[in-house]
N, C-alpha and C positions, 0 to 999 in steps of 0.2 A: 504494500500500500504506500502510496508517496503522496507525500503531506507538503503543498504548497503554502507561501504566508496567508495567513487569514484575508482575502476577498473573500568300532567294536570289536569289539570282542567276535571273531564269526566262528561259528561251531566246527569241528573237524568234520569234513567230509569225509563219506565211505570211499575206502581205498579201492582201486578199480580193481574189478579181479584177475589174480594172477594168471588167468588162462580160459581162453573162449574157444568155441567148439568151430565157427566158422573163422574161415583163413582169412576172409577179408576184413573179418575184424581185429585181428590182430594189431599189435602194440609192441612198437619197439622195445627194448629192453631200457635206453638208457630213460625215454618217456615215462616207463611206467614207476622205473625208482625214481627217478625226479622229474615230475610233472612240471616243476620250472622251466627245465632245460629248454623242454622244447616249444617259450616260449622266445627264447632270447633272438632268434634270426626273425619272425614276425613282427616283433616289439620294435627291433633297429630300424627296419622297414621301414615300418609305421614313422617312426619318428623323422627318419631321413625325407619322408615324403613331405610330412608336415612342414619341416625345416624348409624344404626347396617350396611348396607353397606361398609361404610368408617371403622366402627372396624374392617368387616372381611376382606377386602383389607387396610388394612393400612399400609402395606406393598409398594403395588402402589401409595397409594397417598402419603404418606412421599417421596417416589423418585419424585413424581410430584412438589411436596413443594420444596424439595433439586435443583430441577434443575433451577426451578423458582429462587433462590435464588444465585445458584453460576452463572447463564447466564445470560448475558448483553440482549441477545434475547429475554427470554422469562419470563423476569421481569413483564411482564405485567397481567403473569397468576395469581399476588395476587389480583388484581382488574378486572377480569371479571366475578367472581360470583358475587359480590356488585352490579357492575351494571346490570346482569340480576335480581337478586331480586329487584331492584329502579325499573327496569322498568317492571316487573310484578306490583310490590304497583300503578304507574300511572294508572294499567287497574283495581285497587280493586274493584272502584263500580260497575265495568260492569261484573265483576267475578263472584260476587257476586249473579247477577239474577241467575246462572246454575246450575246445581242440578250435584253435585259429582255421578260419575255412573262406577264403575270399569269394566275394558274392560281384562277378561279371555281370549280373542286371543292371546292378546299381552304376553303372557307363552309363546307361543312360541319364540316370539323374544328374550326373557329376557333367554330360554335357549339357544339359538344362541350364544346370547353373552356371556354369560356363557361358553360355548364350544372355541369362541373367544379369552376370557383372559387363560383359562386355555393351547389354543395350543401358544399363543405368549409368557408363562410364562416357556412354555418346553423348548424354543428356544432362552429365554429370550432377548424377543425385547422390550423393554420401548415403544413404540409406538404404538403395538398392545396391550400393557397389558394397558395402561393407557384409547389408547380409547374406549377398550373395558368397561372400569371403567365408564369412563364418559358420557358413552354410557348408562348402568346399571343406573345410577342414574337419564339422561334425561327419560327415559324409565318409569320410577315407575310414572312418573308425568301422564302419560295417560294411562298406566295402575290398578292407584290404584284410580285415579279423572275422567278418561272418557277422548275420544278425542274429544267431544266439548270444552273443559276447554284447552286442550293442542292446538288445532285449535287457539284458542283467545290469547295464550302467544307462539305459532310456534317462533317467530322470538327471545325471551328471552334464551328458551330452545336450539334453536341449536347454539347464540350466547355463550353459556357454551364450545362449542367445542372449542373455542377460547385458553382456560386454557390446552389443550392438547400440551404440547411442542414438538411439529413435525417442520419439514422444512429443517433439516440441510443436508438430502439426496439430496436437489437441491444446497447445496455449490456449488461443482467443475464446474457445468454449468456457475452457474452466475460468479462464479471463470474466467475459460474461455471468456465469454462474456466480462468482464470487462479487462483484457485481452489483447483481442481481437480488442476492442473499441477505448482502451486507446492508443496502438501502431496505430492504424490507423489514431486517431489525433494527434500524433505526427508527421506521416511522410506527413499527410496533411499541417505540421503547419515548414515543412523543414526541420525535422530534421533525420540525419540517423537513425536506430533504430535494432541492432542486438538482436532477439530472440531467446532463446529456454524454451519451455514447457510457462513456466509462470514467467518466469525471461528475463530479457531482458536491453541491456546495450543502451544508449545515450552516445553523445562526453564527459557531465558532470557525468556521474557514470551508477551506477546499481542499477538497481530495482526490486524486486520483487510482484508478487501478489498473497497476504497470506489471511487466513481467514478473518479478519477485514476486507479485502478489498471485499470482496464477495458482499455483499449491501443486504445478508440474513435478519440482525437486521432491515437494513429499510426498506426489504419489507413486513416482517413480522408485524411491528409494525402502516406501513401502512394501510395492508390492516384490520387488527382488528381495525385500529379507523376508518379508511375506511367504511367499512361497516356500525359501528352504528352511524356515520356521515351522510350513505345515509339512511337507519332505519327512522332516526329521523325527517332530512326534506324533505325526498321526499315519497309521496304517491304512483304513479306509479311505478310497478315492472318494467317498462321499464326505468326508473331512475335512481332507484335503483341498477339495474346489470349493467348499464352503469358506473354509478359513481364507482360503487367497481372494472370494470376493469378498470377503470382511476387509480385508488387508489393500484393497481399491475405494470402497465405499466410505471407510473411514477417515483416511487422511485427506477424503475431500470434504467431507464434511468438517472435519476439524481445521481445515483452512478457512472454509466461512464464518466460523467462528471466531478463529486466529483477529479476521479480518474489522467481525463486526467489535469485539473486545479492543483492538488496538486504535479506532475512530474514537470510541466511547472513553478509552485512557485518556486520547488528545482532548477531546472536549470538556470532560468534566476537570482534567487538570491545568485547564486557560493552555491549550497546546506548550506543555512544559513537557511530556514523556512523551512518550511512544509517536513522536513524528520525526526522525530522525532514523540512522542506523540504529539506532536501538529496539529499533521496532522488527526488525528482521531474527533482531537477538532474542527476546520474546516468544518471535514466532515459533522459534525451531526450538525453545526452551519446552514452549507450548506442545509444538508436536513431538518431543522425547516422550514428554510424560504422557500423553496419549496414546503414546505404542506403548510405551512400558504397562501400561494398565491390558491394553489389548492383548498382550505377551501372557501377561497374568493371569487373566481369564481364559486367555485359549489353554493355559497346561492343566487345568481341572478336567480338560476331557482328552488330555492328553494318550495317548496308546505306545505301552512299548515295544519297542522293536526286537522284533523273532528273526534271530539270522537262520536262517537254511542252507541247505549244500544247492550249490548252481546246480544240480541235476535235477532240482525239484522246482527250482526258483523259473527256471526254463525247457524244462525238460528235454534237459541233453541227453545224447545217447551215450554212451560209454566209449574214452577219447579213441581217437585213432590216431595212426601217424599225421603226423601235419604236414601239410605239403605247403614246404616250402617253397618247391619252384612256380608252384599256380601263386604263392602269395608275391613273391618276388616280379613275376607275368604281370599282375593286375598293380603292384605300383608303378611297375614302366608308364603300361596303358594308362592311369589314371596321371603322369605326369606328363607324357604327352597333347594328351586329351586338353586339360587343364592351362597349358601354354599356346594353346591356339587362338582364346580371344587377345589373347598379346598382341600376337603376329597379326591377325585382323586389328585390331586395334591402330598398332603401326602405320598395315598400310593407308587404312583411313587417314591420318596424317600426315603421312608423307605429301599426298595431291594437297592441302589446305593453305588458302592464301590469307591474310590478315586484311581485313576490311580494308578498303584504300577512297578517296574521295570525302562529298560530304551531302545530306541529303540536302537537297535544293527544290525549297517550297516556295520562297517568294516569286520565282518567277512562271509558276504550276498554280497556284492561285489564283482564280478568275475572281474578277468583279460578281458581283458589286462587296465583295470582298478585299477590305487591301491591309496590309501592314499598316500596323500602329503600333509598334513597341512604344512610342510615347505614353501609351495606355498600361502599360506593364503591370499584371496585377499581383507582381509580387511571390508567384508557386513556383517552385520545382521541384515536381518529383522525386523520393530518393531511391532511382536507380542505380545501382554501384557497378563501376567501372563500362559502361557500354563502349564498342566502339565508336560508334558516332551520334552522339546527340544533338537535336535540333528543339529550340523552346522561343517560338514566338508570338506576340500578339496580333490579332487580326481582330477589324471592326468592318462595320457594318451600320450605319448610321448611327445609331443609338447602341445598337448592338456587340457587345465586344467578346473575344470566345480567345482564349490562351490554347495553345498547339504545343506539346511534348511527343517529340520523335526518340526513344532512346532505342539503336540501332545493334542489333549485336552477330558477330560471327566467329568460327571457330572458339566456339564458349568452352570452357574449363570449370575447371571448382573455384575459382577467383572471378570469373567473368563467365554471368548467366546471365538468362532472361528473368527464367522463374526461380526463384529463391525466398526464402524465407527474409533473407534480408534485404531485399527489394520491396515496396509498399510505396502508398500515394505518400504517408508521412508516417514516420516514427511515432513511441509512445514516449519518447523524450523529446520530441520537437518541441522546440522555443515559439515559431512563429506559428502553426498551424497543430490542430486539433481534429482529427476526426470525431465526429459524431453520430453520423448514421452511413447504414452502410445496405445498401440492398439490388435489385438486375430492371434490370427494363429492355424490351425489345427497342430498337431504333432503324432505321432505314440508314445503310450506308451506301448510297448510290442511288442503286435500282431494289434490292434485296434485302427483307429487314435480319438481323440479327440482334442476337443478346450480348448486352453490354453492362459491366458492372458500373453501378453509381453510389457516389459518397457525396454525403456533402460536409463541407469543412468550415470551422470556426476557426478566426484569426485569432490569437495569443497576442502577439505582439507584430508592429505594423514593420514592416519591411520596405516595402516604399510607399511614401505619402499617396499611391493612385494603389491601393491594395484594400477591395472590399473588407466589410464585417462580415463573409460569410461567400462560399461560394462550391457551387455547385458540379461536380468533374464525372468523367465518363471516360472506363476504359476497357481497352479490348486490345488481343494479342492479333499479332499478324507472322504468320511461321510461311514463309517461301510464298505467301501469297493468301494463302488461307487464315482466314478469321476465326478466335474462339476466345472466348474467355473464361478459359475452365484451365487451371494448373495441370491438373494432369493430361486433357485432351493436346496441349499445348508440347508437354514434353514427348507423347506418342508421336506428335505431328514430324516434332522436329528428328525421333530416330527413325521414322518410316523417312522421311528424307533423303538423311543421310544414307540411310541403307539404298536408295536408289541411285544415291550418288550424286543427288542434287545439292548436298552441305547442309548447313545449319543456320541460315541467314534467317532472322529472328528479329522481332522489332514490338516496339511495345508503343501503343496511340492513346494518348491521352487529351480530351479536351474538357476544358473547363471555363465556366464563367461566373461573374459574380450574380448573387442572388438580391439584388439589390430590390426585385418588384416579384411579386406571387407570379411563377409561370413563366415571365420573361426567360430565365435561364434555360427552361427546358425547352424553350422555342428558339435560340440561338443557338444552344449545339443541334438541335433537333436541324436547322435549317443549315448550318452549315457542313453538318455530314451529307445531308443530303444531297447537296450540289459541289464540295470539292471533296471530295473522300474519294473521287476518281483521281483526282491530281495526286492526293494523299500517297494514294497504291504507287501511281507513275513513279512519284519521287522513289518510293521503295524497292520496286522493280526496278530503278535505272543501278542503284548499286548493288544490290545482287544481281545483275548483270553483269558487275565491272570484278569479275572473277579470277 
């Protein structure tokens, strides 16, 4: 919330038996006195494969390292591989009984995924490329060891997903929600409460609800201790998915709280506490003791754990020799396989030219439309790093409508279209405020389409000709095609690519001030509709100049 000034132990398994009647089940000698031995050339395998993985995506996991490292969120991904290998070591002896058995189906999943990192790395989404990584590496464990071996450590294996730093797509909900919450306990608790968007004013100040305030970090860090919370003491899978939606349900609700508690410290104590960092201090003080209570309650129906021998756990059949060579075969295959979206990758950038030129509206611009930047209403966008952007003003007698071209090509994970940190404005912007946010069909030409609208409150004035209020409208342009849907937008641009047409990508933004009811929606309304041809032109002249 940000506070403006006032305006085991595992049981001995049965020893296999010393002698069986058919030939084909036979058991090496040095296997059956030491059921270790014959895992040590699977296990090197195994690791070796993993090792060369992480070299040839090391690119993915260093961004995975990096985010773990600068995010308060997802600090927790340096400690979730430790604890899946602790708790694979707790099943050793029962691992132990099963005979390593590589499983060639799973090629094809391992080229899935493969197909997976290489289209989220077109589009560059950190999220498909990573879980497609971590995907790639749970994968080799049953396909290079057998999915009996993977069966008996299931819950180790997909606890690794954990390390994957996803979540931040559900902010603006829980944003909202909190919100949402927070105002409605205040006007339960007497007190007037003037809103808009996600800011909203009390008789003692102003407040807003910003990232920190989302309750992302606690729901996230709940539900991963959550979960191997319920893992550990509860046997029943009906337990288990109980306690993990407890372990979701909760820490957002206790963020609303967090939220409505820490307005209510500011207010009744003439804003002297809790509107500062201290207020964050609070919160997570707040959320400790809310899991610990939750912690508390859940070991009353706690279940303890029955270790079994793996023949029962998964019903293995009694080991046989391991074959080594079919496991040694299927690492080859699965590192080959594995380094292909590279080599595509590659070639996809070797052809790739860096935007060149600039887009050119003013003289694509018909009448009775003309340049007025003297009219400058003061917005920019904040798209981060485009190749070419263009932001100028255009009137129309009375009529004035602001134009943002931000241009992009050959996009990376530093320079996109669609990102999370792309938006009309931030929630720390100085000069601009959103407030409402919602779609309208519009005619762009001849053809109507859907187009997202906000409309925006000024903060503070930026140039003396800068409305109290103004109204914008955006929509993507990928090679030509129109959408304004983030995911539709990144499909666009890897079917693109894949044809070999690039990644030329462009974001249109128009706005005006809201100065008269209506007025604003009939000067974008009217000027899409008669230069949103020129619009394209200008677009198409530089993804032409390839």
């Amino acid at each position: 919330m940000s506070k403006s000034e006032p305006e085991g132990q595992i049981g001995a398994a049965s020893a296999p038996s010393a002698s069986v009647s058919a030939p084909s089940a036979s058991v090496s000698a040095s296997a059956s006195q030491n059921p270790a031995h014959a895992w040590r050339i699977p296990l090197v395998a195994l690791f070796a494969l993993l090792v060369l993985l992480v070299t040839l995506y090391r690119d993915t996991a260093v961004a995975m390292v990096t985010i773990w490292y600068r995010s308060e969120t997802f600090t927790h991904g340096f400690v979730v591989a430790p604890i899946a290998l602790w708790l694979i070591w707790r099943r050793r002896h029962a691992l132990v009984e099963l005979t390593p058995k590589p499983n060639f189906y799973l090629l094809l999943v391992m080229a899935g995924l493969g197909l997976m990192w290489l289209l989220g790395d077109m589009v560059a989404v950190n999220s498909v490329t990573q879980l497609a990584f971590v995907a790639m590496l749970v994968a080799c464990v049953p396909a290079v060891l057998g999915l009996q071996l993977a069966s008996a450590i299931a819950f180790p294996l997909g606890f690794m997903f954990f390390s994957v730093p996803i979540g931040d797509f559900i902010m603006p909900q829980l944003m909202d929600w909190t919100a949402d919450y927070t105002i409605l306990g205040l006007r339960l608790s007497g007190l007037p409460v003037y809103r808009e968007g996600l800011h909203f004013v009390i008789p003692s100040g102003s407040w807003s609800v910003v990232e920190a305030c989302s309750g992302v970090r606690y729901l996230i860090a709940s539900l991963t201790v959550g979960t191997l919370y319920a893992y550990l003491n509860y046997q029943s899978t009906s337990r288990r998915l109980l306690f993990v939606l407890v372990s979701i349900l909760v820490p957002i609700v206790a963020n609303w709280m967090r939220a409505y508690m820490i307005v209510m410290l500011g207010h009744y104590s003439g804003n002297t506490i809790a509107v500062g960092v201290d207020h964050l201090v609070y919160g997570w003080v707040f959320f400790g003791v809310v899991i610990l209570l939750m912690f508390i309650i859940g070991a009353r129906w706690s279940e303890p754990e029955v270790f079994t021998s793996a023949a029962k756990a998964v019903r293995a059949s009694s080991p046989s020799e391991v074959p080594n060579l079919k496991i040694l075969t299927s690492v080859v295959m699965i590192a080959l396989l594995l380094s292909s979206p590279l080599f595509v990758k590659h070639a996809f950038e070797s052809g790739a030219d860096p935007a060149t030129g600039k887009v050119v509206l003013d003289g694509q611009i018909s009448a009775p439309w003309q340049l007025a930047d003297a009219k400058n209403l003061g917005f920019h966008p904040s798209f981060e790093n485009p190749s070419i952007e263009v932001n100028r003003t255009y009137a129309n007698d009375d009529a004035v409508v602001g134009v943002y071209l931000g241009y992009y090509r050959n996009q990376n994970y530093s320079r996109k279209l669609v990102s999370s940190s792309n938006a009309l404005v931030r929630t720390n912007d100085r000069a601009w405020s959103q407030v409402k946010n919602s779609a309208i069909t519009s005619n762009l030409g001849a053809a109507p389409h859907a187009l997202r609208t906000a409309e925006l409150r000024r903060m503070a004035a930026t140039v003396p000709s800068a409305p109290e209020r103004l109204l914008v409208w955006q929509i993507y342009w990928i090679n030509g095609r129109l959408t304004s849907n983030d995911y539709l937008a990144k499909v666009y641009s890897a079917a693109y690519q894949l044809l070999g047409r690039g990644d030329d990508s462009a974001v249109i933004i128009v706005y005006a001030p809201m100065d008269r009811d209506g007025v604003a929606e009939a000067s974008l309304q009217s000027f899409l509709s008669s230069q949103y041809g020129a619009v394209d032109a200008a677009l198409r002249s530089v993804a032409a100049n390839r």
